[in-house]
Gaussian input, Z-matrix of N, CA and C with variables (Angstrom, degrees):
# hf/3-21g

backbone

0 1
 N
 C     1     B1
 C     2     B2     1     A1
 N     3     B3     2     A2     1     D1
 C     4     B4     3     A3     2     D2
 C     5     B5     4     A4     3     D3
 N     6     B6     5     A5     4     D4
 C     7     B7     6     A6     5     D5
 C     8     B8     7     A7     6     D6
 N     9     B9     8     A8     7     D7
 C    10    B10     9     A9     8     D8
 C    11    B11    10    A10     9     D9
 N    12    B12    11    A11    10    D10
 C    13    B13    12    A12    11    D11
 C    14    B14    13    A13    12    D12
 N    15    B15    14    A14    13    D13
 C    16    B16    15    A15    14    D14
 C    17    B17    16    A16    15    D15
 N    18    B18    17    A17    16    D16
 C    19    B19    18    A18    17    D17
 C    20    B20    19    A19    18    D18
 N    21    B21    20    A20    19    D19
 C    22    B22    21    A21    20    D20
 C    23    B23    22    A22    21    D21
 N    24    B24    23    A23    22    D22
 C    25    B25    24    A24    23    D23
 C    26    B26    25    A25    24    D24
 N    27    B27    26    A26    25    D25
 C    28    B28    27    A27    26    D26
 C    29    B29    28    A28    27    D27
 N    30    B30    29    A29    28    D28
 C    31    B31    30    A30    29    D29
 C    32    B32    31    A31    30    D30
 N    33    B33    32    A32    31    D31
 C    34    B34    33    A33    32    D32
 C    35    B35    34    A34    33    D33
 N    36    B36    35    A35    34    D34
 C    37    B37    36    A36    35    D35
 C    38    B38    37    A37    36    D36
 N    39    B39    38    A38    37    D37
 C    40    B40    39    A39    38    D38
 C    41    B41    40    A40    39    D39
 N    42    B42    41    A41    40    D40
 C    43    B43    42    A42    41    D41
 C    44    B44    43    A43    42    D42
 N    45    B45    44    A44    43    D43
 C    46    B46    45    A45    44    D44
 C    47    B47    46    A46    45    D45
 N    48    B48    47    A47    46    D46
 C    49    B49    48    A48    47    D47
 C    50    B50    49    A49    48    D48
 N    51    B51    50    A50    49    D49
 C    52    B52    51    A51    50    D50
 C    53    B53    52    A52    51    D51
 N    54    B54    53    A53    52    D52
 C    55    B55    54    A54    53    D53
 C    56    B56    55    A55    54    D54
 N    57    B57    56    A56    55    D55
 C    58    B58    57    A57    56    D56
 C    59    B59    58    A58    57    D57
 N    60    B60    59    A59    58    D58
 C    61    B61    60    A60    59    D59
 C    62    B62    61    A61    60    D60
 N    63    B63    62    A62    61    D61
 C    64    B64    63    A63    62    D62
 C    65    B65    64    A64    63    D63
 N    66    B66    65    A65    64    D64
 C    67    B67    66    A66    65    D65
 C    68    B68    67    A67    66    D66
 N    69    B69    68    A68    67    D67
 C    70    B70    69    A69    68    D68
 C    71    B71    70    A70    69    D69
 N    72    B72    71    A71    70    D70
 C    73    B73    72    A72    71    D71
 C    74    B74    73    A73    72    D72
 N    75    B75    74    A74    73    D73
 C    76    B76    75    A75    74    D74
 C    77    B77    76    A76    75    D75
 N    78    B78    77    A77    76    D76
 C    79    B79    78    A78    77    D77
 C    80    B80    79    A79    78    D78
 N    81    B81    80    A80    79    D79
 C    82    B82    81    A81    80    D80
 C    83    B83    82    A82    81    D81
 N    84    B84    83    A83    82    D82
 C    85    B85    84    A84    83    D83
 C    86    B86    85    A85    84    D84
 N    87    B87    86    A86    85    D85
 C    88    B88    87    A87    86    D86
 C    89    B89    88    A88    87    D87
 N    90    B90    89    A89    88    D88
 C    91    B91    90    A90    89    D89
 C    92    B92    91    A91    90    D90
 N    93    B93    92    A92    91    D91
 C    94    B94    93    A93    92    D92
 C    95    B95    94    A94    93    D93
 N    96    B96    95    A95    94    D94
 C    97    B97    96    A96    95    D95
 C    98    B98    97    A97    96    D96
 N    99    B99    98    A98    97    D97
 C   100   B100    99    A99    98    D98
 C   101   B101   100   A100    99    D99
 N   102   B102   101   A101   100   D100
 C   103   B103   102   A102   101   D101
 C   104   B104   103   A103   102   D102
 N   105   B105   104   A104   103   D103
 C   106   B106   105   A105   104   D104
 C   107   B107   106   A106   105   D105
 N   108   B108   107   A107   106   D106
 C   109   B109   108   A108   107   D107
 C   110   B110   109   A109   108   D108
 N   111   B111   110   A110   109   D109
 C   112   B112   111   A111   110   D110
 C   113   B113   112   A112   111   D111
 N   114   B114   113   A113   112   D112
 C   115   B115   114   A114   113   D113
 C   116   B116   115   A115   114   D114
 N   117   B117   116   A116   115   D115
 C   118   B118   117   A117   116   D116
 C   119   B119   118   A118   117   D117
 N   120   B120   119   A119   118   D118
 C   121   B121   120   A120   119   D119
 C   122   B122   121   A121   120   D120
 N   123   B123   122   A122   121   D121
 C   124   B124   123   A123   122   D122
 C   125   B125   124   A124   123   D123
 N   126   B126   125   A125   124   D124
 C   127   B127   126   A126   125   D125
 C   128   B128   127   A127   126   D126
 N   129   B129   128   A128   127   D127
 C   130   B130   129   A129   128   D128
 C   131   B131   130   A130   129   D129
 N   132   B132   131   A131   130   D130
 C   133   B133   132   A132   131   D131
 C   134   B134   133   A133   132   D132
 N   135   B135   134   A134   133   D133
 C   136   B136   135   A135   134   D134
 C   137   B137   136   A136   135   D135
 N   138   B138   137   A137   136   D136
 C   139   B139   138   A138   137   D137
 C   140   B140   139   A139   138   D138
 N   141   B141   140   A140   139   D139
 C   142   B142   141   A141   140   D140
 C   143   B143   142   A142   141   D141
 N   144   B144   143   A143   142   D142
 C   145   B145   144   A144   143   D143
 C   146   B146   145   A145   144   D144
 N   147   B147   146   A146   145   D145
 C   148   B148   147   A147   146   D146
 C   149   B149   148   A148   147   D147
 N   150   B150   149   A149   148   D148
 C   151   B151   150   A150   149   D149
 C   152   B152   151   A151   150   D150
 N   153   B153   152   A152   151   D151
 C   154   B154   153   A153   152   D152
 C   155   B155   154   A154   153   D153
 N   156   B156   155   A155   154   D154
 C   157   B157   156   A156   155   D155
 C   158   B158   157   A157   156   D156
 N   159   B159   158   A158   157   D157
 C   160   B160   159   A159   158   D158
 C   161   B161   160   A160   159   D159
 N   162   B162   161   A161   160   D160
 C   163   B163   162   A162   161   D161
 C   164   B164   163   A163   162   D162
 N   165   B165   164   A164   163   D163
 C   166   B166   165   A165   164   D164
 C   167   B167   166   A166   165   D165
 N   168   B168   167   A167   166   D166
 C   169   B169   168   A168   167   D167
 C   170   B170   169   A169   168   D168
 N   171   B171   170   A170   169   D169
 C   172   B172   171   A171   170   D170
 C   173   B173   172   A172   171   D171
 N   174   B174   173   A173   172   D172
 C   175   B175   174   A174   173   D173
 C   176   B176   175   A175   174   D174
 N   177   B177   176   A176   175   D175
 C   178   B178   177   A177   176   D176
 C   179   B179   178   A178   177   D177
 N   180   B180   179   A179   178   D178
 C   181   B181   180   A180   179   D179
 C   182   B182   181   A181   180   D180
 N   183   B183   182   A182   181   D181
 C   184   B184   183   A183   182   D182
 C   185   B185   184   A184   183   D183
 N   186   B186   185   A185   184   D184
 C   187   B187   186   A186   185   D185
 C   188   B188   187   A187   186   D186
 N   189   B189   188   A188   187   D187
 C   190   B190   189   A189   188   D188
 C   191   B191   190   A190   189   D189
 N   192   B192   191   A191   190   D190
 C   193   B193   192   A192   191   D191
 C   194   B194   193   A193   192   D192
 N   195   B195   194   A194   193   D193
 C   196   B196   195   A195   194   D194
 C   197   B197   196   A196   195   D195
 N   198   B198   197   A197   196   D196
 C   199   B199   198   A198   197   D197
 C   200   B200   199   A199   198   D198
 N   201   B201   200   A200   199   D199
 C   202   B202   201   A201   200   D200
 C   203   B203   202   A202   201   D201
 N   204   B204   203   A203   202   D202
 C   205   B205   204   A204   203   D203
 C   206   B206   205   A205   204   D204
 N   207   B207   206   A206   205   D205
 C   208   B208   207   A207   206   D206
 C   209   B209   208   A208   207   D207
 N   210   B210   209   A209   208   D208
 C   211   B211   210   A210   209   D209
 C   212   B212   211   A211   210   D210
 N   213   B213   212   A212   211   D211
 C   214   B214   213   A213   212   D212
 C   215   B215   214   A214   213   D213
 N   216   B216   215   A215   214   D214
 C   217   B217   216   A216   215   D215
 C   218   B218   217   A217   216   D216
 N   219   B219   218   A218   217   D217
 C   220   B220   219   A219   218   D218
 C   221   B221   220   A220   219   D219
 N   222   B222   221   A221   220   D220
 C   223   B223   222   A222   221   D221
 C   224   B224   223   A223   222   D222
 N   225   B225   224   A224   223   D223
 C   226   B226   225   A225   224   D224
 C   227   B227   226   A226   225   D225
 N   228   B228   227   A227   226   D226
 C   229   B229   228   A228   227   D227
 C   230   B230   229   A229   228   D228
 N   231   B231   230   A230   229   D229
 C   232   B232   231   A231   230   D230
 C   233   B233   232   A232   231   D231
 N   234   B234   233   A233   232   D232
 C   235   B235   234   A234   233   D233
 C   236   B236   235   A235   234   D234
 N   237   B237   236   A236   235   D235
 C   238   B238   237   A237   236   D236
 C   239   B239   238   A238   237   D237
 N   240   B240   239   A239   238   D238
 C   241   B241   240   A240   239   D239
 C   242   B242   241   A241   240   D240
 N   243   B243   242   A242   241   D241
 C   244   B244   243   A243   242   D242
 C   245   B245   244   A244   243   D243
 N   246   B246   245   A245   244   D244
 C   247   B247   246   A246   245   D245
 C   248   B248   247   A247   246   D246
 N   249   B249   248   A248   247   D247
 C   250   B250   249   A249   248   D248
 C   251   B251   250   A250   249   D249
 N   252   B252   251   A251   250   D250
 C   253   B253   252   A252   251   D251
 C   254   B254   253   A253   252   D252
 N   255   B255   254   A254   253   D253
 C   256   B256   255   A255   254   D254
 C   257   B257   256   A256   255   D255
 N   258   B258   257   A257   256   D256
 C   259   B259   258   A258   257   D257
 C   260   B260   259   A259   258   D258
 N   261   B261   260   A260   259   D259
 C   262   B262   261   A261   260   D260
 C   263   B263   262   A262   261   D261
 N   264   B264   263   A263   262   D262
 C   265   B265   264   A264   263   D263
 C   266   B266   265   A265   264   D264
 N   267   B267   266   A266   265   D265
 C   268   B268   267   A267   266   D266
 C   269   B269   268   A268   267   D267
 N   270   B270   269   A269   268   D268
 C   271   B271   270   A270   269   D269
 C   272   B272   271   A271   270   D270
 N   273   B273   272   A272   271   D271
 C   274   B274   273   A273   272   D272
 C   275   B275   274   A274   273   D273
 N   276   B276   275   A275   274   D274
 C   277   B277   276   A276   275   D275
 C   278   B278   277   A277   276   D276
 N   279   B279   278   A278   277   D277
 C   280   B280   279   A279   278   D278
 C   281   B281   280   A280   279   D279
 N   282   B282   281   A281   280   D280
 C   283   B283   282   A282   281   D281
 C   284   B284   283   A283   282   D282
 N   285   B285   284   A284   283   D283
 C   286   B286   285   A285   284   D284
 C   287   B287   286   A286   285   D285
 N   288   B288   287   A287   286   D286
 C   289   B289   288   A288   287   D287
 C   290   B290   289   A289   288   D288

   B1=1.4543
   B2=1.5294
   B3=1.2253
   B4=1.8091
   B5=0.9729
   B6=1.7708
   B7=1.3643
   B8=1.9285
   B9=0.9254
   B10=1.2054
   B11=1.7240
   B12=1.4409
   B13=1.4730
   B14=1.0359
   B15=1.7481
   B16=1.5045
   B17=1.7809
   B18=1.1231
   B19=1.9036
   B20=1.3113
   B21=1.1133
   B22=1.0738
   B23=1.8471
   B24=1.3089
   B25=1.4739
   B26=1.6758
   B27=0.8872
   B28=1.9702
   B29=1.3941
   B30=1.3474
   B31=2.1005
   B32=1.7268
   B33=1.5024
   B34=1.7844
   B35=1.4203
   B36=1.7156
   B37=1.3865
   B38=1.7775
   B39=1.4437
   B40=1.5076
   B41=1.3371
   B42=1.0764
   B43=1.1005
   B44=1.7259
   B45=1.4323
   B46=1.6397
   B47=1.5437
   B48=1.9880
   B49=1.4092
   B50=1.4743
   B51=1.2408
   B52=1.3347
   B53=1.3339
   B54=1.6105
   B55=1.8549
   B56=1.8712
   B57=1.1949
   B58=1.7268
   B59=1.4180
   B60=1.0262
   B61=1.9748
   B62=1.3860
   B63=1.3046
   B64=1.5298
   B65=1.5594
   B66=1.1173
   B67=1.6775
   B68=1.7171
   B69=1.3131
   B70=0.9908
   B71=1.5380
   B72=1.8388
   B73=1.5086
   B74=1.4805
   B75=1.7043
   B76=1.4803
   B77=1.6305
   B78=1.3999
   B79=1.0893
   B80=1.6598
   B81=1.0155
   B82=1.8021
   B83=1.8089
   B84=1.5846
   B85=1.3826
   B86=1.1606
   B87=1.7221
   B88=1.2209
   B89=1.1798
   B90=1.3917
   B91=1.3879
   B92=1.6818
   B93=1.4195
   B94=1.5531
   B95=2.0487
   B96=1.4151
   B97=1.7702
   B98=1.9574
   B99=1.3612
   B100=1.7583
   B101=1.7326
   B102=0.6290
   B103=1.5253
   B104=1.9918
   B105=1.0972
   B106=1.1122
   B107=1.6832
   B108=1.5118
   B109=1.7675
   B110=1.4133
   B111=1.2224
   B112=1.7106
   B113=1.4162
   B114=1.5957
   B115=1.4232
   B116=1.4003
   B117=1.3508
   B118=1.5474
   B119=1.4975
   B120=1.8544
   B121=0.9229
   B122=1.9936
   B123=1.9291
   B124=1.2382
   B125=1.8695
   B126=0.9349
   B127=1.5766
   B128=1.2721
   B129=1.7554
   B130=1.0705
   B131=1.2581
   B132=1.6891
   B133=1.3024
   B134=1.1451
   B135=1.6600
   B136=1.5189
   B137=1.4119
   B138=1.5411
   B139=1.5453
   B140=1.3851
   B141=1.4111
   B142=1.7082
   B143=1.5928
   B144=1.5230
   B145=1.4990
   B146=1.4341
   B147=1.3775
   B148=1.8109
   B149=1.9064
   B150=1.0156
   B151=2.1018
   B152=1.6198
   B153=1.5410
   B154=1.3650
   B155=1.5957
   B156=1.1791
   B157=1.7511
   B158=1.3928
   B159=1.5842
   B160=1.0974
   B161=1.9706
   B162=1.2048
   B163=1.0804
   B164=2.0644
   B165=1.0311
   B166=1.3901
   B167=1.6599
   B168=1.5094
   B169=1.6516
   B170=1.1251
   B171=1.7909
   B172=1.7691
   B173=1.1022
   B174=1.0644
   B175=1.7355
   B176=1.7150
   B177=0.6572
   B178=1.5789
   B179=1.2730
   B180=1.3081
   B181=1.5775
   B182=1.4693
   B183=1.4223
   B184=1.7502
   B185=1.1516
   B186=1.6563
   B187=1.9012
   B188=1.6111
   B189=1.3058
   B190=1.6256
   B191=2.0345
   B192=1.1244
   B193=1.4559
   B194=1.5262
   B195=1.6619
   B196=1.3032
   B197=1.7209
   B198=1.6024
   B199=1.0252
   B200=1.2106
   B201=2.0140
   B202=1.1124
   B203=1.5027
   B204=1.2146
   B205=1.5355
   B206=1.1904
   B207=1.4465
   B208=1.2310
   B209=1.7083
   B210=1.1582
   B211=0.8795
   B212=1.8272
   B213=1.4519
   B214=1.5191
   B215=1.7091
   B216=1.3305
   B217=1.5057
   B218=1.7266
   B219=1.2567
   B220=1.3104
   B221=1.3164
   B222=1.8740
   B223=1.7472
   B224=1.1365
   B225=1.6996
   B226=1.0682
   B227=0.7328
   B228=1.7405
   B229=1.8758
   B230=1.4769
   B231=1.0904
   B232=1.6166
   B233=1.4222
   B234=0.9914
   B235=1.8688
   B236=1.7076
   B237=0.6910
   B238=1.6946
   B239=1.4056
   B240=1.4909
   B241=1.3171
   B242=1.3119
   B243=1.6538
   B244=1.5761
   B245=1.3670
   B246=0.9592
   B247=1.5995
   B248=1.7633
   B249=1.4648
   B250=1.0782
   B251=1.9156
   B252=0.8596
   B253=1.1554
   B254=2.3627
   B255=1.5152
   B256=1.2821
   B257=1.6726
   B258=1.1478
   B259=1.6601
   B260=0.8992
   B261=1.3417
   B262=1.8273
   B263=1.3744
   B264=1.5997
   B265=1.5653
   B266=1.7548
   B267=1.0273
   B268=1.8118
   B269=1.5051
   B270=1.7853
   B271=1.5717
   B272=1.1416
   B273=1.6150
   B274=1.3724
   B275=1.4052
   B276=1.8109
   B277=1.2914
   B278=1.7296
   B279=1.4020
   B280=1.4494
   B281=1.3887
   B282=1.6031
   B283=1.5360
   B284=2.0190
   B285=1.1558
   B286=1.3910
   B287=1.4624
   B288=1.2373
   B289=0.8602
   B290=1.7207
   A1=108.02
   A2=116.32
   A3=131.83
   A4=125.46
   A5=120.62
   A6=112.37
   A7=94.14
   A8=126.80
   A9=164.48
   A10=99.24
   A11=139.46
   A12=127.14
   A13=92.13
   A14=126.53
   A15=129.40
   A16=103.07
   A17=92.85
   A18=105.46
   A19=121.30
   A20=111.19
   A21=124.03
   A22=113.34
   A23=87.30
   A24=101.88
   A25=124.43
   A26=85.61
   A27=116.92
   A28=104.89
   A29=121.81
   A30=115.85
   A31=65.60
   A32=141.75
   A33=115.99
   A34=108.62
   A35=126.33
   A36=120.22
   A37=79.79
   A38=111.08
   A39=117.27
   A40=118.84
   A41=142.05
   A42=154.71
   A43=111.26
   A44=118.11
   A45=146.76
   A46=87.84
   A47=113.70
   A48=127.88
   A49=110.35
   A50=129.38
   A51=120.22
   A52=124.77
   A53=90.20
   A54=107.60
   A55=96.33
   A56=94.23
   A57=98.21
   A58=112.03
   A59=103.74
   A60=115.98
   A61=138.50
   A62=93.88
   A63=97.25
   A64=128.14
   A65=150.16
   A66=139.02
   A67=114.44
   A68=119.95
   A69=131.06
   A70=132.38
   A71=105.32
   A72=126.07
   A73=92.46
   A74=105.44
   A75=118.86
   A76=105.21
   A77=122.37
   A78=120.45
   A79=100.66
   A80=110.83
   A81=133.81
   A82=78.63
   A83=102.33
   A84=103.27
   A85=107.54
   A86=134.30
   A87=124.67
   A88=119.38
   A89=126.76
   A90=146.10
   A91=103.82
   A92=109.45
   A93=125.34
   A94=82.42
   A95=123.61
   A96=111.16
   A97=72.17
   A98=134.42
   A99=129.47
   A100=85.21
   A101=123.81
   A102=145.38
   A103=91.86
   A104=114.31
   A105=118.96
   A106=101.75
   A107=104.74
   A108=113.04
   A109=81.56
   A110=148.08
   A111=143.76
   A112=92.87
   A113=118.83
   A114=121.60
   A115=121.76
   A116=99.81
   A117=90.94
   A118=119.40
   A119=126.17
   A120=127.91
   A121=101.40
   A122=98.55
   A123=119.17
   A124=115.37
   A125=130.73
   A126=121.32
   A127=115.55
   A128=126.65
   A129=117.99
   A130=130.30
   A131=125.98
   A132=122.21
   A133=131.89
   A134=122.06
   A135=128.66
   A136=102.79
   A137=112.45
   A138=105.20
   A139=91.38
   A140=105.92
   A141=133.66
   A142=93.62
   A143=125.68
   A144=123.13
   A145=113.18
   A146=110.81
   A147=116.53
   A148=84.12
   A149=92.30
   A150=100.29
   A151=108.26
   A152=112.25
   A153=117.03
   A154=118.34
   A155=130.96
   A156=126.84
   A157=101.14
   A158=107.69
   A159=93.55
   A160=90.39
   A161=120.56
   A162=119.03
   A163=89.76
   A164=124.96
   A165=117.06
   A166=106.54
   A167=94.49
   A168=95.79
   A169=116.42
   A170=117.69
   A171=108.87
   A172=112.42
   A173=132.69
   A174=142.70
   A175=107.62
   A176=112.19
   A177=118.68
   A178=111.34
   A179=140.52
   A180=126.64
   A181=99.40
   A182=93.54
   A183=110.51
   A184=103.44
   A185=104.25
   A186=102.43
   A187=70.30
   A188=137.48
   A189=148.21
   A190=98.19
   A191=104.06
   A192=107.98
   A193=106.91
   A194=100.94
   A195=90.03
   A196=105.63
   A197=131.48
   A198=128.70
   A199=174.50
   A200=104.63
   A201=110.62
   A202=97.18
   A203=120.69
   A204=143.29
   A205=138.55
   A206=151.44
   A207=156.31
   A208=92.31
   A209=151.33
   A210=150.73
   A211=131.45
   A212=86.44
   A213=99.40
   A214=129.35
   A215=118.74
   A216=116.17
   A217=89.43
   A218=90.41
   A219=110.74
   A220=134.74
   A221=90.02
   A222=98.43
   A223=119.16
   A224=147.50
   A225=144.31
   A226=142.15
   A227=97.77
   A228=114.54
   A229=108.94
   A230=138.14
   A231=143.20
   A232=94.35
   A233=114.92
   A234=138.27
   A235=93.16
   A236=131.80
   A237=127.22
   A238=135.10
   A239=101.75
   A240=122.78
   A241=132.32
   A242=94.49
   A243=101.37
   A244=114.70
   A245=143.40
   A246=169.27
   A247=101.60
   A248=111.74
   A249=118.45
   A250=124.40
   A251=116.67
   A252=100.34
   A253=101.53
   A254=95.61
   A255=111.41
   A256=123.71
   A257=98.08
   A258=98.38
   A259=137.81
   A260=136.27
   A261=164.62
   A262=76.69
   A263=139.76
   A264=132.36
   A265=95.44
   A266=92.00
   A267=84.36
   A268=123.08
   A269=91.77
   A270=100.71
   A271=116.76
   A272=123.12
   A273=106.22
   A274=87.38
   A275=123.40
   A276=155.63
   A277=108.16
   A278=115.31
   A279=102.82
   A280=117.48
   A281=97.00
   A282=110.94
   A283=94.38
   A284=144.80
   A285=150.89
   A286=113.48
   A287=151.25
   A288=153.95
   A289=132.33
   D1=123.49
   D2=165.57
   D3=-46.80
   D4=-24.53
   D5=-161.76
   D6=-151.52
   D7=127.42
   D8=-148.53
   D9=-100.09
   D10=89.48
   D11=-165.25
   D12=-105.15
   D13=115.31
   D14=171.13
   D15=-131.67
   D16=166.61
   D17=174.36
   D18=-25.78
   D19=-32.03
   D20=-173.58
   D21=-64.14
   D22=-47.86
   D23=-171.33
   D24=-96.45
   D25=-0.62
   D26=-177.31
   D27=-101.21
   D28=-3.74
   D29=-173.51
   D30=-132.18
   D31=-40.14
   D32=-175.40
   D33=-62.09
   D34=-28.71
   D35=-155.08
   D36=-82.52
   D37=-66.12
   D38=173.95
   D39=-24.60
   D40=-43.23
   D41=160.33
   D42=-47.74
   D43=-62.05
   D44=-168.68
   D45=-52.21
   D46=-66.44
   D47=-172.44
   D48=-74.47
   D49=-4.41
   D50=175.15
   D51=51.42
   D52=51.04
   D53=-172.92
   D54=-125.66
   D55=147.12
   D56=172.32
   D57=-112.35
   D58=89.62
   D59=169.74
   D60=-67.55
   D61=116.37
   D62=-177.30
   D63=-49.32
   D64=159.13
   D65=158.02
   D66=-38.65
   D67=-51.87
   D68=160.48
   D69=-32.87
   D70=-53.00
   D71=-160.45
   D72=-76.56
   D73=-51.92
   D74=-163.24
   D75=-55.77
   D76=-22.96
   D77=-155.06
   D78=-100.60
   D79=-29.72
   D80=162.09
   D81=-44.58
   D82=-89.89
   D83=-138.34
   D84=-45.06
   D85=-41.72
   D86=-161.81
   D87=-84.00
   D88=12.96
   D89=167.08
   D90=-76.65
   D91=-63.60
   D92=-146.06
   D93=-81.26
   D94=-25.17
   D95=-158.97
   D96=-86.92
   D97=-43.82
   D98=-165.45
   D99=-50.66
   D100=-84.07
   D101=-167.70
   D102=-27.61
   D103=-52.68
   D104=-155.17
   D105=-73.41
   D106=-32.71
   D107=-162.52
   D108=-90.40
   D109=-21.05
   D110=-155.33
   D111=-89.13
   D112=-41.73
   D113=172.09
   D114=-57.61
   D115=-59.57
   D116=-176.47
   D117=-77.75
   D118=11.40
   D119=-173.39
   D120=-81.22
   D121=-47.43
   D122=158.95
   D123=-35.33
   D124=-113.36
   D125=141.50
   D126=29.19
   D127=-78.83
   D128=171.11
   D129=-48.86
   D130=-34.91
   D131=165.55
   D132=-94.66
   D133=28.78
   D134=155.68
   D135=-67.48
   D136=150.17
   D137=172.31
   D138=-105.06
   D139=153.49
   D140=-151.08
   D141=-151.70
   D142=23.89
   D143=169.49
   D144=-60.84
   D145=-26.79
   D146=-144.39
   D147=-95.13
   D148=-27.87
   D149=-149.15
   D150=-80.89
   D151=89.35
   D152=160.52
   D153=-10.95
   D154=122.17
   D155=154.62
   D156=-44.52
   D157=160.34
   D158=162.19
   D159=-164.44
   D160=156.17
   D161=-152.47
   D162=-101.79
   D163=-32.08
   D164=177.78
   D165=-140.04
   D166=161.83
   D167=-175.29
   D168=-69.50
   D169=-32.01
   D170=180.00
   D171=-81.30
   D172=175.04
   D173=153.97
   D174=-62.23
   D175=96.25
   D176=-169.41
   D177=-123.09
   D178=106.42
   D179=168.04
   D180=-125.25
   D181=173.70
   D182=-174.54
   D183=-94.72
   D184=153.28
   D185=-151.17
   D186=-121.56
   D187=131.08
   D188=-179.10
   D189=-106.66
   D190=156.71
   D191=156.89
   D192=-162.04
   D193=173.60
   D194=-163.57
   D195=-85.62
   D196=145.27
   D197=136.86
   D198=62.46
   D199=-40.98
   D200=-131.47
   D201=-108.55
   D202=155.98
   D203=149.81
   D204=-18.28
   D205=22.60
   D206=-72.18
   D207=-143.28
   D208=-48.33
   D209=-173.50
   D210=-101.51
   D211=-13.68
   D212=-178.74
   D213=80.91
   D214=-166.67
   D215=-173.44
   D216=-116.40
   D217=116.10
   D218=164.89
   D219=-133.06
   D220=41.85
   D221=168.58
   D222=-73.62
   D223=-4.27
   D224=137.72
   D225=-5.83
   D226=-84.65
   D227=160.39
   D228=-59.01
   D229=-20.64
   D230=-171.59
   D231=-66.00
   D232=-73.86
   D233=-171.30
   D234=-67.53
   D235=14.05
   D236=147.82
   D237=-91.37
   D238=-14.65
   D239=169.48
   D240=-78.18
   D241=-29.20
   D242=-156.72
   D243=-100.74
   D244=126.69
   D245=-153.97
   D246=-40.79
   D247=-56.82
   D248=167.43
   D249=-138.59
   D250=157.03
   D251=-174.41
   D252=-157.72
   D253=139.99
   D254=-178.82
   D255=-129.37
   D256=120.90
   D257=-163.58
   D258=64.20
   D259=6.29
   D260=104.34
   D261=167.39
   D262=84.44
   D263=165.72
   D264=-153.72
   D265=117.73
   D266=158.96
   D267=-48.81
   D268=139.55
   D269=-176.93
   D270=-114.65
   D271=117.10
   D272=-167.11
   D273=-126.99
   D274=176.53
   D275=165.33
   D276=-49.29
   D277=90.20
   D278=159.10
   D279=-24.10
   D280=123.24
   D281=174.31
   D282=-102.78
   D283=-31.32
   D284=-157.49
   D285=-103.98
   D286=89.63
   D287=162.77
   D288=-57.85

C-alpha cells in the first residue's frame, strides 16, 4: 500500500468533510479508507491490456434521426390569438424601461 492512513490524516479528511469524530468513529474510519486503498491497490495490479474502455456498463448507444419538419409553420393561426400583433410578432406593453 502507497499511502500510510494515520491520525494525522483522518482529523485532515475530518476536517475536508466537516464531521467531528469520535476516538472510536476515527478509528472505524481509518480502518474501512486502509481497506479501501488495499483494494484499489489489488485492482491496480490486474492487467486490463486486453479490456476495451468503456464509458457505461450496458451497451448503450445513441439512436440519431433525421430532423425533420413534421407539423409545419403555423404562425398564422398563432398570431390569431394574440391581442395585438406587428410585423407577424406579438405586441405587447413594455415591461423595461
Amino acid at each position: 500500500m502507497a499511502v500510510k492512513i494515520d491520525d494525522k490524516m483522518i482529523e485532515y479528511v475530518g476536517i475536508l468533510a466537516k464531521l467531528s469524530l469520535s476516538p472510536e468513529e476515527k478509528e472505524g474510519a481509518k480502518e474501512d479508507m486502509s481497506r479501501m486503498l488495499e483494494y484499489i491497490d489489488m485492482l491496480n495490479g490486474l492487467d486490463t491490456s486486453g479490456v476495451e474502455p468503456m464509458s457505461h456498463v450496458f451497451d448503450i448507444r445513441n439512436v440519431f434521426r433525421e430532423d425533420e419538419v413534421v407539423n409545419g409553420d403555423a404562425s398564422e393561426e398563432m398570431l390569431c390569438n394574440a391581442p395585438q400583433q406587428k410585423e407577424k410578432q406579438y405586441q405587447v406593453p413594455r415591461t423595461v424601461e
